[in-house]
PDB file of N, CA, C and O in Angstrom:
ATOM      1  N   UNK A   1     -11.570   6.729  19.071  1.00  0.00           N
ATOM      2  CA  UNK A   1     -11.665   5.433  18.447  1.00  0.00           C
ATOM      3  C   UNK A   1     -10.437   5.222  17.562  1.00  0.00           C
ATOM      4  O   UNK A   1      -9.739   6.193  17.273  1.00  0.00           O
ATOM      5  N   UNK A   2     -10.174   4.124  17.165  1.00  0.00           N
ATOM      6  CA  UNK A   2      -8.912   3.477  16.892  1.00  0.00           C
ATOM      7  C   UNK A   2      -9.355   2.571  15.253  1.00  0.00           C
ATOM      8  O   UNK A   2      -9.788   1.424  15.370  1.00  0.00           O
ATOM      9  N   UNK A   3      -9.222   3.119  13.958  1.00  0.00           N
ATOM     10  CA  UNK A   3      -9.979   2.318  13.050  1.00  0.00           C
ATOM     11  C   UNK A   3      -8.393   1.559  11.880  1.00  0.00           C
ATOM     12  O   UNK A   3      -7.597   2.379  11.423  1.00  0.00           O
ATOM     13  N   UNK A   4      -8.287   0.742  11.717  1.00  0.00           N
ATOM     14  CA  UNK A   4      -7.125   0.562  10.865  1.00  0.00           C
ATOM     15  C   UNK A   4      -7.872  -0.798  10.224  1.00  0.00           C
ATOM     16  O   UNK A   4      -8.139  -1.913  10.673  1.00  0.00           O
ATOM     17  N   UNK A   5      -8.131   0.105   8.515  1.00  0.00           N
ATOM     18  CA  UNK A   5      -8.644  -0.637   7.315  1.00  0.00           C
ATOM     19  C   UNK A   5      -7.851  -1.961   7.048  1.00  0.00           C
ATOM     20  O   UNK A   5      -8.306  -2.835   6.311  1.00  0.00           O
ATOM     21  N   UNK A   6      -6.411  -2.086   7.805  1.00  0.00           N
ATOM     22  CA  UNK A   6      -5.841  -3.293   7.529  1.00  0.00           C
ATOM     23  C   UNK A   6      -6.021  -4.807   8.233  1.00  0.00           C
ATOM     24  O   UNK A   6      -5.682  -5.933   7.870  1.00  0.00           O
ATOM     25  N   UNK A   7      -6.529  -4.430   9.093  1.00  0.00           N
ATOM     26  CA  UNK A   7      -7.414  -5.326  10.092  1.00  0.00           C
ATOM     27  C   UNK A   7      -8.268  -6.170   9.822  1.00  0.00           C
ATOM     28  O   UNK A   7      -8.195  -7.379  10.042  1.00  0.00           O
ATOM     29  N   UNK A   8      -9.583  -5.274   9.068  1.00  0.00           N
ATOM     30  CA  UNK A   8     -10.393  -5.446   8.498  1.00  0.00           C
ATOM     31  C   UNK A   8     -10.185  -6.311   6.880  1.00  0.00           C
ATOM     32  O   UNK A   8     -10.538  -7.422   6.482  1.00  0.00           O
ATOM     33  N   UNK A   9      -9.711  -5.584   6.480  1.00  0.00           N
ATOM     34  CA  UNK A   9      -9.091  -6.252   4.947  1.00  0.00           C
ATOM     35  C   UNK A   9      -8.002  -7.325   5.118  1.00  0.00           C
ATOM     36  O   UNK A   9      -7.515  -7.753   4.072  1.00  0.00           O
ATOM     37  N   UNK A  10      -7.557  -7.812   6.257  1.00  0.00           N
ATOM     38  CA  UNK A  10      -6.881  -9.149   6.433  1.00  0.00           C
ATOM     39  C   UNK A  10      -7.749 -10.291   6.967  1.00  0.00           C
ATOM     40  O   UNK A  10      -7.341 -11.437   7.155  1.00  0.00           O
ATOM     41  N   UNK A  11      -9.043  -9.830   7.200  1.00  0.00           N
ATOM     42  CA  UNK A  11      -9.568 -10.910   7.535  1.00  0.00           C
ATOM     43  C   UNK A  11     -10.984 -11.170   6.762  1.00  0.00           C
ATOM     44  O   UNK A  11     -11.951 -11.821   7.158  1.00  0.00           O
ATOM     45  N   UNK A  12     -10.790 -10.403   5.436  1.00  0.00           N
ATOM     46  CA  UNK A  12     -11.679 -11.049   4.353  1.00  0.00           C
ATOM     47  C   UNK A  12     -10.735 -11.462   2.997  1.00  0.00           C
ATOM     48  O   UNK A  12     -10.940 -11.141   1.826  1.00  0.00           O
ATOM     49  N   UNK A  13     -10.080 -11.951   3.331  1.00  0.00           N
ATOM     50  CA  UNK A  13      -9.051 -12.511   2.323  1.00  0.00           C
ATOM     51  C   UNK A  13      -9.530 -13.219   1.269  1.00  0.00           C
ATOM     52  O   UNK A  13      -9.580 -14.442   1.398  1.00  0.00           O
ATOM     53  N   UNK A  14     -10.006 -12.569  -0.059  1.00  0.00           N
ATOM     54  CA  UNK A  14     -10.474 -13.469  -0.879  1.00  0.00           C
ATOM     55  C   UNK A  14      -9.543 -15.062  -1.498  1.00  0.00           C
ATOM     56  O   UNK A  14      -8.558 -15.584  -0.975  1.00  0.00           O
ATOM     57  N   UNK A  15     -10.140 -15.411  -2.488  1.00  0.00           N
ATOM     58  CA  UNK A  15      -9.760 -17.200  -2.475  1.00  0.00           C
ATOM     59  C   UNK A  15      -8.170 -16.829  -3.623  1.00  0.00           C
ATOM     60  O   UNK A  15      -8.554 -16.360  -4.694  1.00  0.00           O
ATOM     61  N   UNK A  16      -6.986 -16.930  -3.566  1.00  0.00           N
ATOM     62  CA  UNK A  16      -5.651 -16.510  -4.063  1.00  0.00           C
ATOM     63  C   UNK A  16      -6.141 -17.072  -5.496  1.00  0.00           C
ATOM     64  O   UNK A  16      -6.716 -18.152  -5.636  1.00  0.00           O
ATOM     65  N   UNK A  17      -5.761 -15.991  -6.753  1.00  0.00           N
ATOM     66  CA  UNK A  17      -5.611 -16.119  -8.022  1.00  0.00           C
ATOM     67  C   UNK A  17      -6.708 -15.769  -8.605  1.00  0.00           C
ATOM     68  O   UNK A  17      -7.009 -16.063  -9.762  1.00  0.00           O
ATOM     69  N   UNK A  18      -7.526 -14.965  -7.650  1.00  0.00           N
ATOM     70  CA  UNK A  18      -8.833 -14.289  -8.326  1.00  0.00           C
ATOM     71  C   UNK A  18      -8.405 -13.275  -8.968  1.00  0.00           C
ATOM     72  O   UNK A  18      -7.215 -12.965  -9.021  1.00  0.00           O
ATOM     73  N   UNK A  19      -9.567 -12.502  -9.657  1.00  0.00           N
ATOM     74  CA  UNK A  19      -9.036 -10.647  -9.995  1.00  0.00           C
ATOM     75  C   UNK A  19      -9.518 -10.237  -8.305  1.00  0.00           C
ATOM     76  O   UNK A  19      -8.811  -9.477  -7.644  1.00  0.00           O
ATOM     77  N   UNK A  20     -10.862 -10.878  -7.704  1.00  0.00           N
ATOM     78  CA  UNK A  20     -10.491 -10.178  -6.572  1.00  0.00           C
ATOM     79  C   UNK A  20     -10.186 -10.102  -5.487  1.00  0.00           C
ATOM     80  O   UNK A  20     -10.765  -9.536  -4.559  1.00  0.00           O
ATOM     81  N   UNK A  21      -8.729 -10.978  -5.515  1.00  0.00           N
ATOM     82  CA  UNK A  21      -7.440 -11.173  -4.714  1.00  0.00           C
ATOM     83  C   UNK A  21      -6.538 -10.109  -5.292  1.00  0.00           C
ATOM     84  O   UNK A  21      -6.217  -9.251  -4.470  1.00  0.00           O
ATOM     85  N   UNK A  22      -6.150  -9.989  -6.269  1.00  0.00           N
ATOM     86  CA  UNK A  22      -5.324  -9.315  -6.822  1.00  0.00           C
ATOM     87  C   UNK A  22      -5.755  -7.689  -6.152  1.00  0.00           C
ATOM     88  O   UNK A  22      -4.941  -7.095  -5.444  1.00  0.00           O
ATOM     89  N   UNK A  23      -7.311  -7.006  -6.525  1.00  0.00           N
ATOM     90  CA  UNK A  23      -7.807  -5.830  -5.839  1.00  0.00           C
ATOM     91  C   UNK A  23      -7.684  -6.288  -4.387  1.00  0.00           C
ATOM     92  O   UNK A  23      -8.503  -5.472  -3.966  1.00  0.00           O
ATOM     93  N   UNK A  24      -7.527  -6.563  -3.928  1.00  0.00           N
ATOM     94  CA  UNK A  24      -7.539  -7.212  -2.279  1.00  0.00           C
ATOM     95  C   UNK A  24      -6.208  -6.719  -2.323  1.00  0.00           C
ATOM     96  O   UNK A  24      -6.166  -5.569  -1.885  1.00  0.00           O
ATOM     97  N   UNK A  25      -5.173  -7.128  -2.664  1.00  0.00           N
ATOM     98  CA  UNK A  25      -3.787  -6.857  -2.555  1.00  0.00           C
ATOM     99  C   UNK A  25      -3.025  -5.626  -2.350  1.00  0.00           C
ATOM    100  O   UNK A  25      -2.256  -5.207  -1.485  1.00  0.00           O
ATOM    101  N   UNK A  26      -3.828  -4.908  -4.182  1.00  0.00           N
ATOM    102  CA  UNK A  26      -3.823  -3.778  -4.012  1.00  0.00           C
ATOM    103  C   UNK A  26      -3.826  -2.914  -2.347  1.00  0.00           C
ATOM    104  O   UNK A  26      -2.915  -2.467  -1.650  1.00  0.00           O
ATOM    105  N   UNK A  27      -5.267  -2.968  -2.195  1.00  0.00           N
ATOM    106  CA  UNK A  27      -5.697  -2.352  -0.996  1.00  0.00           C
ATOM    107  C   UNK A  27      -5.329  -2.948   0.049  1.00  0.00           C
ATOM    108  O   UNK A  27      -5.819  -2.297   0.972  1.00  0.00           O
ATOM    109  N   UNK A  28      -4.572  -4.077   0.595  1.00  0.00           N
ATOM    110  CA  UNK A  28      -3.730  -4.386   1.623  1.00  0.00           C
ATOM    111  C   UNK A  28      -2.764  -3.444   1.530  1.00  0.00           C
ATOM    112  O   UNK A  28      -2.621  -2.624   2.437  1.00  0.00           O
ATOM    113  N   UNK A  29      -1.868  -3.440   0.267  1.00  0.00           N
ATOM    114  CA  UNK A  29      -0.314  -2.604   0.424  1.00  0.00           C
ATOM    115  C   UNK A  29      -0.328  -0.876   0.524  1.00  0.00           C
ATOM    116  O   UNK A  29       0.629  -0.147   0.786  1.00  0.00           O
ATOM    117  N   UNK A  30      -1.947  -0.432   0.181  1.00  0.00           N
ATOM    118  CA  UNK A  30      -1.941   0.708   0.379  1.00  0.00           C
ATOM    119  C   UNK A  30      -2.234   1.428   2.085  1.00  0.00           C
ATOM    120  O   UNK A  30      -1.726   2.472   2.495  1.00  0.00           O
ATOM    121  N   UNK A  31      -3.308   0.403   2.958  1.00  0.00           N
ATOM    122  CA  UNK A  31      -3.700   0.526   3.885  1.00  0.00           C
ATOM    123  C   UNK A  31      -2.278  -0.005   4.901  1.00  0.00           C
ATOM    124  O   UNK A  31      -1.984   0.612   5.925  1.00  0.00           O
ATOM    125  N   UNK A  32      -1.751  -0.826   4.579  1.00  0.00           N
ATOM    126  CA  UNK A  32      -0.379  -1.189   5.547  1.00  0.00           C
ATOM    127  C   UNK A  32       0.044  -0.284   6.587  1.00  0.00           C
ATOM    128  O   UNK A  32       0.203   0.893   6.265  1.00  0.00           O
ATOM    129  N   UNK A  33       0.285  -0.688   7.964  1.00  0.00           N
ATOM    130  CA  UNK A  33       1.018   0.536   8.569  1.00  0.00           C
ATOM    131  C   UNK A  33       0.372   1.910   8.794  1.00  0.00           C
ATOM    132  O   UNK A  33       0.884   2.888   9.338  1.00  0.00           O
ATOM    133  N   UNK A  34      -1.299   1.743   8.076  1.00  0.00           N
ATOM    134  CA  UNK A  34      -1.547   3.183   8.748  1.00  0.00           C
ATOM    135  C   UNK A  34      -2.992   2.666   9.679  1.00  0.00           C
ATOM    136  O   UNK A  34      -3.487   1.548   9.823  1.00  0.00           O
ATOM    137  N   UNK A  35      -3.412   4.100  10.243  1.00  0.00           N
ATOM    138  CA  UNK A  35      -4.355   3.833  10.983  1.00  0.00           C
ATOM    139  C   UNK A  35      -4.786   5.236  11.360  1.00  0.00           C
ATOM    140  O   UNK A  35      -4.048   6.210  11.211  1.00  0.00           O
ATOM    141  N   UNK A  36      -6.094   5.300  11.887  1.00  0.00           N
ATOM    142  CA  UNK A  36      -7.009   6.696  11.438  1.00  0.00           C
ATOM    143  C   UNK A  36      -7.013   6.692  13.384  1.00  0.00           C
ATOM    144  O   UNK A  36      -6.865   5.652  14.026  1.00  0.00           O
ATOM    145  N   UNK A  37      -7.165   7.749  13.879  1.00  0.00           N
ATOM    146  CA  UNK A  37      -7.648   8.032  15.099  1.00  0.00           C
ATOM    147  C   UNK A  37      -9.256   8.901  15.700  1.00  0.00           C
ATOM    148  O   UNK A  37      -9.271  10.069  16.090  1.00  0.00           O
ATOM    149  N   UNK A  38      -9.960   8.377  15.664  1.00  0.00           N
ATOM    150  CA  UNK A  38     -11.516   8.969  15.380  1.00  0.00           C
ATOM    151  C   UNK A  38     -11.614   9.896  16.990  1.00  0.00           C
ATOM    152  O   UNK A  38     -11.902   9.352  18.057  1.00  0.00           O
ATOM    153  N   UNK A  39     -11.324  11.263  16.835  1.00  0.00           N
ATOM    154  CA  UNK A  39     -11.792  11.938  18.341  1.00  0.00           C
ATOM    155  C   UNK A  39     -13.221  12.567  17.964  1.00  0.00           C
ATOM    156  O   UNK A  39     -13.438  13.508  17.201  1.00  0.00           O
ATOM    157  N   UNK A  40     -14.069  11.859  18.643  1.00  0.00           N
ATOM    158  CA  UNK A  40     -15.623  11.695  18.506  1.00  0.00           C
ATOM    159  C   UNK A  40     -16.303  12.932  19.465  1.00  0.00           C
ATOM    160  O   UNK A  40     -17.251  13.625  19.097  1.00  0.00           O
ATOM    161  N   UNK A  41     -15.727  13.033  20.546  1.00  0.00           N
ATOM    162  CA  UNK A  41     -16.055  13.380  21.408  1.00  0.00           C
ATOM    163  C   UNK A  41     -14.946  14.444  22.298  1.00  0.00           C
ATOM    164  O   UNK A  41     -14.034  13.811  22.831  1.00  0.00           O
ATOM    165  N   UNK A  42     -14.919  15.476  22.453  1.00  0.00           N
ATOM    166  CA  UNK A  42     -14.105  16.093  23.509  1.00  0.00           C
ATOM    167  C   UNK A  42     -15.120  17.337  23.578  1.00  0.00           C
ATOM    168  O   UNK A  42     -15.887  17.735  22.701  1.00  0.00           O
ATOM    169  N   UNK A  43     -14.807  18.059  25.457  1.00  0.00           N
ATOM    170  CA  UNK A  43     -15.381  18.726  26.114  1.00  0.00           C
ATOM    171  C   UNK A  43     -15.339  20.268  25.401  1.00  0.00           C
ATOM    172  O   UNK A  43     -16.329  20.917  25.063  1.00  0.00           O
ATOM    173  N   UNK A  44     -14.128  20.611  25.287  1.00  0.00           N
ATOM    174  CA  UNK A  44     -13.671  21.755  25.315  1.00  0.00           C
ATOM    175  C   UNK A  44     -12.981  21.994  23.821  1.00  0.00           C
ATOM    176  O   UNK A  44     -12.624  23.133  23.522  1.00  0.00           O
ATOM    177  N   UNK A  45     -12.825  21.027  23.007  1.00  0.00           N
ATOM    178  CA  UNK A  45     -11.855  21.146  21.437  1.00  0.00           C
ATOM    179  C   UNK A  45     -12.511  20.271  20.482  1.00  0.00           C
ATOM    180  O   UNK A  45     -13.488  19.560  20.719  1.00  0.00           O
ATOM    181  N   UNK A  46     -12.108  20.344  19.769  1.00  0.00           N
ATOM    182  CA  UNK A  46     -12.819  20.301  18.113  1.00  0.00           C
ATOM    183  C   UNK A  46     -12.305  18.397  18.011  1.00  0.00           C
ATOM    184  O   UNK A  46     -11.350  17.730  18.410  1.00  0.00           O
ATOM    185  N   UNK A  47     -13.364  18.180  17.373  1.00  0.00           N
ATOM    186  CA  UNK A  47     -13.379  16.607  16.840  1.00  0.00           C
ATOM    187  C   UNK A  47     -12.495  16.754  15.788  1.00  0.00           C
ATOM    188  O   UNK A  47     -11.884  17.774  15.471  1.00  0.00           O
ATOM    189  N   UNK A  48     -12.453  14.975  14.942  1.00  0.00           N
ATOM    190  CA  UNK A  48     -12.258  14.791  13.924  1.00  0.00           C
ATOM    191  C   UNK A  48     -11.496  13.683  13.513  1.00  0.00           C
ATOM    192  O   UNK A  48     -12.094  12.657  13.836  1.00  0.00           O
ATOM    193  N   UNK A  49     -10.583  13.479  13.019  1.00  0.00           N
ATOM    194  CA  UNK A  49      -9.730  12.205  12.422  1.00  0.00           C
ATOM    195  C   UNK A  49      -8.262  12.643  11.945  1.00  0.00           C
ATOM    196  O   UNK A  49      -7.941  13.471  11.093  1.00  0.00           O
ATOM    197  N   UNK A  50      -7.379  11.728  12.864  1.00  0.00           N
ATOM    198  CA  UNK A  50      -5.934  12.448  12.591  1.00  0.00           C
ATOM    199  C   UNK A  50      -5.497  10.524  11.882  1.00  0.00           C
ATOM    200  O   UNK A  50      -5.956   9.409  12.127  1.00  0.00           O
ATOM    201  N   UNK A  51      -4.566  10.980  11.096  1.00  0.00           N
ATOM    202  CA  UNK A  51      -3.757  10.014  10.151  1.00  0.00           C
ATOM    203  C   UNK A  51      -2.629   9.878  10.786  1.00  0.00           C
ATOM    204  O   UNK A  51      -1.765  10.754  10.821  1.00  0.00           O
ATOM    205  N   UNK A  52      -2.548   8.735  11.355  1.00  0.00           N
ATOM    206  CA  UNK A  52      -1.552   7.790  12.011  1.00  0.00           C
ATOM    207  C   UNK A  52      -0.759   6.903  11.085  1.00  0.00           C
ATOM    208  O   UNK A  52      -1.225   6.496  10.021  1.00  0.00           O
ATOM    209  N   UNK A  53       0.598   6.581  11.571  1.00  0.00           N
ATOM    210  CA  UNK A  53       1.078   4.966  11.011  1.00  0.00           C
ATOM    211  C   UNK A  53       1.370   4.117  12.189  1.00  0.00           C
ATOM    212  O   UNK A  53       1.800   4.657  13.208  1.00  0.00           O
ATOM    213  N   UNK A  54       1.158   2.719  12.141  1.00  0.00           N
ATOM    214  CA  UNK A  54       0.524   1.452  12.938  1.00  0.00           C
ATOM    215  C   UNK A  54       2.098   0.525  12.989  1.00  0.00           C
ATOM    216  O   UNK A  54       2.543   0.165  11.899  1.00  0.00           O
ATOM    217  N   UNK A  55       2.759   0.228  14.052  1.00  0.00           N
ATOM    218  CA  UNK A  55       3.797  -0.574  14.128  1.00  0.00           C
ATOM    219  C   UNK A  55       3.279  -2.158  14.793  1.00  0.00           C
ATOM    220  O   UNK A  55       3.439  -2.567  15.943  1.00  0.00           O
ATOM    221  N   UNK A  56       2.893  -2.558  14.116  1.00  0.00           N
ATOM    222  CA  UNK A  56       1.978  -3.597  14.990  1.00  0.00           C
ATOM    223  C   UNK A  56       2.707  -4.371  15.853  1.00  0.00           C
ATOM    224  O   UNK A  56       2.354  -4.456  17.029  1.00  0.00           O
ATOM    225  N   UNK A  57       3.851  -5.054  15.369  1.00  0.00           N
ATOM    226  CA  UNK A  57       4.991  -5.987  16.142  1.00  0.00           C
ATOM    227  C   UNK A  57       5.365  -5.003  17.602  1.00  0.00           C
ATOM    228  O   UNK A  57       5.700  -5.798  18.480  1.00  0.00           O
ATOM    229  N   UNK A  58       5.413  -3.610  18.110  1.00  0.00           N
ATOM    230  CA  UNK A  58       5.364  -3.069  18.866  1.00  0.00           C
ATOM    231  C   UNK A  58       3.678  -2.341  19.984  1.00  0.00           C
ATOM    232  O   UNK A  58       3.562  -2.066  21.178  1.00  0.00           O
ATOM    233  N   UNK A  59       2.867  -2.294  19.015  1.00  0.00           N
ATOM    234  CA  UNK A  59       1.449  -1.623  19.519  1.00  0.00           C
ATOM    235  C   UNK A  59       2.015  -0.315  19.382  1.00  0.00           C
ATOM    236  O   UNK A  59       1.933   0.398  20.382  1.00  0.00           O
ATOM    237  N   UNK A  60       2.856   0.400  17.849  1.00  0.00           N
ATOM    238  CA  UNK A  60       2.793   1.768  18.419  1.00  0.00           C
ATOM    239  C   UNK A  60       2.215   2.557  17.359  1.00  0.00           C
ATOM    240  O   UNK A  60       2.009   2.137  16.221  1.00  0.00           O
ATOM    241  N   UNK A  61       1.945   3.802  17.810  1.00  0.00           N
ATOM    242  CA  UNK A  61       1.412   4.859  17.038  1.00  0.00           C
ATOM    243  C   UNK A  61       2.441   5.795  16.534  1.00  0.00           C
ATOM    244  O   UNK A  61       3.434   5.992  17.234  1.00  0.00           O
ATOM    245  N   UNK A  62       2.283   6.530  15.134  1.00  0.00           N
ATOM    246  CA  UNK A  62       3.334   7.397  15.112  1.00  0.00           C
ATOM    247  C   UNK A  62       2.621   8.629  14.316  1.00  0.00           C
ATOM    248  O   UNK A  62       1.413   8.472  14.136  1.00  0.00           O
ATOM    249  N   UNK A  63       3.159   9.754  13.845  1.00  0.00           N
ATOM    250  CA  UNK A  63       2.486  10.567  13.288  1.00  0.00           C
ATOM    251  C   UNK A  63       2.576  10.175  11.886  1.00  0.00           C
ATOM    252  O   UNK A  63       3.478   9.378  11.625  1.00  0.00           O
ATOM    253  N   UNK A  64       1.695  10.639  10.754  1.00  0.00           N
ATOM    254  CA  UNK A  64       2.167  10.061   9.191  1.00  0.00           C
ATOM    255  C   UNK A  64       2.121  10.962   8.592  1.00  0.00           C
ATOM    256  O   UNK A  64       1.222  11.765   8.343  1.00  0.00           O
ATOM    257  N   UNK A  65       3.612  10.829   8.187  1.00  0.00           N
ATOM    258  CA  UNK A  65       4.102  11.971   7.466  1.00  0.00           C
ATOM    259  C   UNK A  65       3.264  11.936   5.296  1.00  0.00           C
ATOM    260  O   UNK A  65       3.266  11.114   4.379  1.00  0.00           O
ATOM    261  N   UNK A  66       2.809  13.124   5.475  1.00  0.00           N
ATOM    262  CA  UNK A  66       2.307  13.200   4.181  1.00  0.00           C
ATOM    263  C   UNK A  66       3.911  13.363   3.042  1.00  0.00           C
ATOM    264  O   UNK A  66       5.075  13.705   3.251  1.00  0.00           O
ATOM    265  N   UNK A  67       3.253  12.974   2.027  1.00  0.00           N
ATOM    266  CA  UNK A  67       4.129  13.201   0.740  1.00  0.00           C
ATOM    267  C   UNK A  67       5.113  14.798   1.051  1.00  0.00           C
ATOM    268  O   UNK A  67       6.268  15.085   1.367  1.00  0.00           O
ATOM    269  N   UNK A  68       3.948  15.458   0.761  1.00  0.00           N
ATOM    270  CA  UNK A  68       4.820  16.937   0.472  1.00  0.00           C
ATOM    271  C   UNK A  68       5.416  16.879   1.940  1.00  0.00           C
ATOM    272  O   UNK A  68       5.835  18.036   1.949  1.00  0.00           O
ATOM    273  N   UNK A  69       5.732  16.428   3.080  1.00  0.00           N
ATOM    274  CA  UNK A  69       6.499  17.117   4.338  1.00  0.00           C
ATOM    275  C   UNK A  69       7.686  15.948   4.674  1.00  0.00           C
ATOM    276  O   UNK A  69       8.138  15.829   5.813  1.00  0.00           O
ATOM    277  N   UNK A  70       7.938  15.471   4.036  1.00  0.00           N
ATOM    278  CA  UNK A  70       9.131  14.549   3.817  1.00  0.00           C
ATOM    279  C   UNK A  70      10.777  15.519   3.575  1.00  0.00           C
ATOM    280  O   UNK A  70      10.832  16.687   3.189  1.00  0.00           O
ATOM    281  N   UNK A  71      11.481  14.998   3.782  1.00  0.00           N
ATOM    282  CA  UNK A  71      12.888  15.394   3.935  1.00  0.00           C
ATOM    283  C   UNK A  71      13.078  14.808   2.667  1.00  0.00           C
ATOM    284  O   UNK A  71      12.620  13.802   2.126  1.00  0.00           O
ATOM    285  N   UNK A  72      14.188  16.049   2.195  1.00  0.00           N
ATOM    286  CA  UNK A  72      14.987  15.856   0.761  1.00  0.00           C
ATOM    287  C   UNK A  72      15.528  14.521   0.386  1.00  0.00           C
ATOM    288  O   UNK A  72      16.330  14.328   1.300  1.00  0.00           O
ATOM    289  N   UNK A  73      15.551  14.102   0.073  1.00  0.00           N
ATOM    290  CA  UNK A  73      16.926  13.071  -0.077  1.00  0.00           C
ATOM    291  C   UNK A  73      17.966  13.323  -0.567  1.00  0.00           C
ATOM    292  O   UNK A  73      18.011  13.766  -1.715  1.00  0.00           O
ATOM    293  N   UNK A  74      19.074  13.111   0.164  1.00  0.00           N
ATOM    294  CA  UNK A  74      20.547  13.255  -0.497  1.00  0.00           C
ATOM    295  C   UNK A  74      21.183  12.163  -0.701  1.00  0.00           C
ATOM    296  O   UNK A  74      21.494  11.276   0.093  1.00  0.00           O
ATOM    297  N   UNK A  75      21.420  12.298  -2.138  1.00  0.00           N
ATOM    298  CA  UNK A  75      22.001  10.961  -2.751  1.00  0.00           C
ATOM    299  C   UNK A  75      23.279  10.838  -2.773  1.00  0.00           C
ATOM    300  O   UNK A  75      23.793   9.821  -3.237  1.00  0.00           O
TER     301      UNK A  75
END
C-alpha cells in the first residue's frame, strides 16, 4: 500500500487565517515530498513500512534519506 499524509491534508484545507490553518500548514510542510510504503503482506519476508520521498510532478519514488545519513557539507 501506498499512504502519503500530504494527500490527505491537502484536501481538508481549513478556512485561511485561522490558528487552524496556520497548524494545517505546519503539517503540510512537514509531510511534503514524503510517503510511507505499507508491505502488508509477503509470502516468504517480513512486513512493515519503509519511508519514502514522493516527486509528484514525475510519479516517482525515492529512498529518504534520514538526518544522521546525509553527506557532509563542504562549504
Amino acid at each position: 500500500f501506498v499512504y502519503r499524509e500530504e494527500y490527505y491534508l491537502k484536501n481538508n484545507e481549513p478556512r485561511p487565517g485561522t490558528d487552524e490553518h496556520f497548524t494545517w500548514e505546519a503539517e503540510m510542510r512537514e509531510a511534503r515530498g514524503k510517503a510511507e510504503v505499507i508491505i502488508a503482506k509477503q509470502r516468504h519476508g517480513p512486513t512493515g513500512t519503509v519511508a519514502m520521498t514522493f516527486q509528484g510532478e514525475f510519479t516517482r519514488f525515492f529512498d529518504l534519506a534520514s538526518q544522521n545519513q546525509l553527506p557532509q557539507r563542504s562549504d
